[in-house]
C-alpha positions in Angstrom: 0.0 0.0 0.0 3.0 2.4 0.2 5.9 3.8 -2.1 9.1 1.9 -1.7 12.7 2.8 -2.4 15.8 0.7 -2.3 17.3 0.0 1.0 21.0 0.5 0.3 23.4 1.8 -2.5 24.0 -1.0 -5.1 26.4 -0.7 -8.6 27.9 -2.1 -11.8 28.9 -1.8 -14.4 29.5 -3.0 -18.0 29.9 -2.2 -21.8 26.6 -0.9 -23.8 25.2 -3.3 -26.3 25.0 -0.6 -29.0 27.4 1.9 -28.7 30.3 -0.5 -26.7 30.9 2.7 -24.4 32.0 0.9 -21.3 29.6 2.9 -18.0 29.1 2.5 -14.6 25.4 2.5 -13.1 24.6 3.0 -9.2 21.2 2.6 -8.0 20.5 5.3 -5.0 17.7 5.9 -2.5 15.0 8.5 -3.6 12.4 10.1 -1.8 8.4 9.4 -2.5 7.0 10.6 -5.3 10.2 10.6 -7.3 9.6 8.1 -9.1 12.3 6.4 -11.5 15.0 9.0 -12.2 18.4 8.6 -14.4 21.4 10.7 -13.6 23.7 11.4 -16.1 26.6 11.8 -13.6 29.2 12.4 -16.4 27.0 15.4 -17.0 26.2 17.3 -13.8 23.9 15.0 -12.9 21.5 15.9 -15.6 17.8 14.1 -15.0 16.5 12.1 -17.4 13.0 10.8 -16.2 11.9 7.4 -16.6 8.5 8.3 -18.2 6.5 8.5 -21.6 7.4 11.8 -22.7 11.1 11.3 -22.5 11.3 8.6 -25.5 13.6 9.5 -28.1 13.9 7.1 -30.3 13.3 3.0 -30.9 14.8 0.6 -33.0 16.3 -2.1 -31.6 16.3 -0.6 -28.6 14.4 2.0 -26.3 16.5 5.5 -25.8 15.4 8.4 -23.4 16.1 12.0 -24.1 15.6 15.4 -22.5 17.1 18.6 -23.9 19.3 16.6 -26.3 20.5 14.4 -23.9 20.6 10.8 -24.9 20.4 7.6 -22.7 20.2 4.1 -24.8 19.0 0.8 -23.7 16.6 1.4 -21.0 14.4 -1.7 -21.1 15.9 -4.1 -19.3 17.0 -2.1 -16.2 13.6 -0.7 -15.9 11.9 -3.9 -16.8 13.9 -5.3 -13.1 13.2 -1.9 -11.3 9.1 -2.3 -12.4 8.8 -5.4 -11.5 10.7 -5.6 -8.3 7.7 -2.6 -7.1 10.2 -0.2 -6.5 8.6 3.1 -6.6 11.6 5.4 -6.5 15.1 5.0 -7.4 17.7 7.1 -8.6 19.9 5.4 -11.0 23.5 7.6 -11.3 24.9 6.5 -14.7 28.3 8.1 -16.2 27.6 6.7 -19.9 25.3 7.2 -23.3 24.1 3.9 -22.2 23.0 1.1 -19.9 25.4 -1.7 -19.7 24.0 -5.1 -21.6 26.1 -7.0 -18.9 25.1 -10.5 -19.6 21.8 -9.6 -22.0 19.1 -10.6 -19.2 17.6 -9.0 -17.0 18.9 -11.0 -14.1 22.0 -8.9 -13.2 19.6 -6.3 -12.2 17.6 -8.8 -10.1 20.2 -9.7 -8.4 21.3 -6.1 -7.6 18.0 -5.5 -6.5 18.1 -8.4 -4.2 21.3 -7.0 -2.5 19.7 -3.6 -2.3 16.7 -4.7 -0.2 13.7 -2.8 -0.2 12.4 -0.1 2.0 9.4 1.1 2.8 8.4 5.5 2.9 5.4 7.0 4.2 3.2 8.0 1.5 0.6 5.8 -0.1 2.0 4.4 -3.3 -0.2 5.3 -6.6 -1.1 3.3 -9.8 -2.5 4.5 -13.3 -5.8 2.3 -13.5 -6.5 2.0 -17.1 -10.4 2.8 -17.6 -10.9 2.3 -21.5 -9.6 0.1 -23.7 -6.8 1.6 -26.1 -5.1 -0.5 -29.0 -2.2 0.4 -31.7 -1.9 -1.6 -34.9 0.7 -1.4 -37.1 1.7 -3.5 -40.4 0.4 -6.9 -39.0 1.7 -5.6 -35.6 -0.7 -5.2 -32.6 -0.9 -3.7 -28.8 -3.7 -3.3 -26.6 -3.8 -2.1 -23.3 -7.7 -2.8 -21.6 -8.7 -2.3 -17.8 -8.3 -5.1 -15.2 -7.9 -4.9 -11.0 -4.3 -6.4 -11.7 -1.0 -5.6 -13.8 -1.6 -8.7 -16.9 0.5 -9.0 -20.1 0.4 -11.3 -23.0 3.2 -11.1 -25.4 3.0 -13.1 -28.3 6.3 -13.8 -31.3 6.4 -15.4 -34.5 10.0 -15.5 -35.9 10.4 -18.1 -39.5 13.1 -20.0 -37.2 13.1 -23.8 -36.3 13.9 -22.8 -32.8 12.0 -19.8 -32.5 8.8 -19.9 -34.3 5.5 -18.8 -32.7 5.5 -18.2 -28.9 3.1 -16.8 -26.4 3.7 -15.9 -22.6 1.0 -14.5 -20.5 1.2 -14.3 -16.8 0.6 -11.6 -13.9 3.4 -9.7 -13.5 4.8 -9.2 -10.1 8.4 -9.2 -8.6 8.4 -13.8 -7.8 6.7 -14.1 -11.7 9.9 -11.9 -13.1 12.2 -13.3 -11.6 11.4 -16.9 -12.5 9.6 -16.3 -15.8 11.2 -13.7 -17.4 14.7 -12.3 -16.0 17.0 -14.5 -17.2 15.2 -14.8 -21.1 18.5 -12.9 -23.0 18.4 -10.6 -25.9 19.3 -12.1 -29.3 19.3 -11.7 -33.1 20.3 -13.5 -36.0 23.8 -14.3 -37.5 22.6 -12.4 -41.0 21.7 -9.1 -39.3 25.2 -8.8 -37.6 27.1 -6.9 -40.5 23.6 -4.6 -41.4 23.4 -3.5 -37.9 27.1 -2.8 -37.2 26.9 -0.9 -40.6 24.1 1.0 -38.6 26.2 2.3 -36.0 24.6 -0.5 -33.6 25.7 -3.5 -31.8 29.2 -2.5 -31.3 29.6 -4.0 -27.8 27.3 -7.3 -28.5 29.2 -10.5 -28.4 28.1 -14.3 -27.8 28.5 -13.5 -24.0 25.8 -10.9 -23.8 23.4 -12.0 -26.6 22.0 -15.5 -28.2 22.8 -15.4 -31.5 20.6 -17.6 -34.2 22.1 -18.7 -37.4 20.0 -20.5 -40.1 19.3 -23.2 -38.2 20.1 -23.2 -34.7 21.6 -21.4 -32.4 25.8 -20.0 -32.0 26.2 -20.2 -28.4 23.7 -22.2 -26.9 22.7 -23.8 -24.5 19.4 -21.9 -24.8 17.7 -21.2 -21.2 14.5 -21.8 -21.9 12.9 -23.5 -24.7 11.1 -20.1 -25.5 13.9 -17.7 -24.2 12.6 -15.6 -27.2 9.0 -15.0 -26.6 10.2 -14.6 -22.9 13.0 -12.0 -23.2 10.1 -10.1 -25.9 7.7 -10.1 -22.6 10.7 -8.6 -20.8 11.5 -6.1 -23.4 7.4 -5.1 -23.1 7.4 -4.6 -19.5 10.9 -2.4 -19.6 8.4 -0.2 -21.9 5.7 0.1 -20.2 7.6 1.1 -17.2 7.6 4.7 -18.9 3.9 5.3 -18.2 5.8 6.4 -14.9 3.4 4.5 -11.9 2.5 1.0 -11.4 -0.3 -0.2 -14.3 -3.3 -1.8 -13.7 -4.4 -3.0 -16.7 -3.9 -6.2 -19.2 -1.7 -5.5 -22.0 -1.6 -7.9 -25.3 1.0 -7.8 -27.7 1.3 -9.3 -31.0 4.3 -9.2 -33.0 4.9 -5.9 -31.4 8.6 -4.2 -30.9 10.5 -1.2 -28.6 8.4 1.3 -31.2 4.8 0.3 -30.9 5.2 -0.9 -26.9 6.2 2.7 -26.8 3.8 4.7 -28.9 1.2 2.9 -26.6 2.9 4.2 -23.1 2.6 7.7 -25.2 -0.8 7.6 -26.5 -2.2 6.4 -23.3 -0.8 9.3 -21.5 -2.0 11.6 -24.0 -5.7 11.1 -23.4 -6.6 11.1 -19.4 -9.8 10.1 -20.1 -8.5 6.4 -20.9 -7.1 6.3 -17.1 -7.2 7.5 -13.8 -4.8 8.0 -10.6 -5.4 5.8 -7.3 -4.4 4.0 -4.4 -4.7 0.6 -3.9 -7.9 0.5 -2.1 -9.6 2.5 -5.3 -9.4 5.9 -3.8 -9.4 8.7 -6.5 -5.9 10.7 -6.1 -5.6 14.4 -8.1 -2.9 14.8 -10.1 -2.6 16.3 -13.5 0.1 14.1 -14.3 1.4 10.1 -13.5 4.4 11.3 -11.8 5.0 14.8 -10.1 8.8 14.8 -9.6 10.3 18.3 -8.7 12.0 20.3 -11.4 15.2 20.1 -9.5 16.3 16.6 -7.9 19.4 17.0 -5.7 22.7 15.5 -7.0 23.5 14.3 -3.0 23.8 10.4 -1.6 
């Protein structure tokens, strides 16, 4: 029933999947009503909030930025932070991107874990969803529909004999992430390496922090799960949605979706406040203009 933070002061560090700057990332206490704030530590401590109207740009990955600021990769930290219910968290970072580290999620789980998890005084808040709201694009589909709980269905089709079509649906909370989903690792396939390093991306990927598929099975297996793809797709969804900047209540469903249409959903919901409202977790209404009313100014102390 109440905002959390992290207990204690937690790091790592690690190279970034697409730009192979090597960074450093500390988690820090914050204060209630917060909510999930980057620090760009290399540059005064310039904010970058964790919300909606901060995404820059998506492709193979979701990037924040504020006032020309970039921050790359966001999904998988924030996927760990959502999911663990932590409410408010500063997270210092002294690069253009969030280390891959080992292409999970579970690296952040397990910082998490050593952080603990403490408890602050004011009532924690969720977004309730009230109408349904759906965004289809080329074949591609997401919906997000009201429910009493946070739902997601994520569903894949990729023409691969290991891959193929996959659907994972569960409840999310923190024990469903962390056996379901954090461990599912990012991949791609052997014939897109060149293209997208003739892109400018994957310059820090290698077969320790990605699976990599070639025509027919898989470079550096063994796989985790028999549908580590579908699984690390739900991961990638709930990283997204993390931007609508409070806890959901709602059922999302996702079909053949990606980083761009997960987050044109997160935008277009926020756009139209008449698709959602503020409250506690008893149902009481709470007035706010806005999903997250962090100050203008967050202190650059702890």
């Amino acid at each position: 029933m109440f905002q959390t933070t992290i207990h204690r002061e937690v790091a790592t560090e690690g190279v970034g999947l697409h730009t192979g700057v090597f960074g450093h990332v500390r988690l820090v206490p914050a204060p209630a009503d917060t909510g999930i704030v980057f620090r760009r530590t290399d540059l005064d401590n310039f904010i970058i909030e964790a919300r909606g109207e901060n995404v820059a740009r998506v492709s193979y990955a979701t990037s924040l930025m504020k006032q020309g600021v970039l921050l790359s990769t966001t999904e998988h930290l924030l996927a760990a932070i959502y999911s663990c219910e932590i409410d408010n968290v500063f997270i210092n970072i002294d690069s253009i991107e969030v280390p891959i580290l080992d292409g999970s999620a579970e690296p952040f789980m397990q910082m998490l874990e050593q952080a603990g998890v403490r408890r602050l005084r004011k009532r924690r808040r969720y977004l309730k969803v009230l109408k349904p709201l759906e965004v289809i694009e080329n074949g591609r589909q997401i919906g997000i529909y009201p429910a009493n709980e946070f739902h997601v269905k994520c569903f894949v089709d990729f023409p691969h004999p290991l891959v193929g079509k996959q659907e994972i649906e569960m409840n999310v909370s923190q024990a469903s992430f962390r056996h379901l989903l954090a461990r599912a690792r990012t991949f791609c396939f052997e014939r897109e390496i060149e293209p997208l390093r003739a892109m400018g991306l994957i310059r820090g990927g290698s077969l320790d922090n990605a699976i990599v598929l070639t025509n027919e099975g898989v470079m550096n297996g063994p796989l985790r799960f028999d549908d580590e793809f579908g699984r690390h797709k739900a991961l990638d969804l709930i990283g997204d949605l993390a931007l609508a900047g409070l806890p959901l209540l709602a059922r999302v469903e996702a079909h053949k979706a990606g980083h761009a249409l997960h987050t044109q959903l997160v935008s277009s919901l926020l756009a139209d406040p008449s698709l959602w409202t503020i409250t506690t977790e008893d149902g009481s209404p709470v007035e706010s203009a806005s999903p997250v009313s962090a100050p203008d100014q967050i202190p650059a102390t702890n």
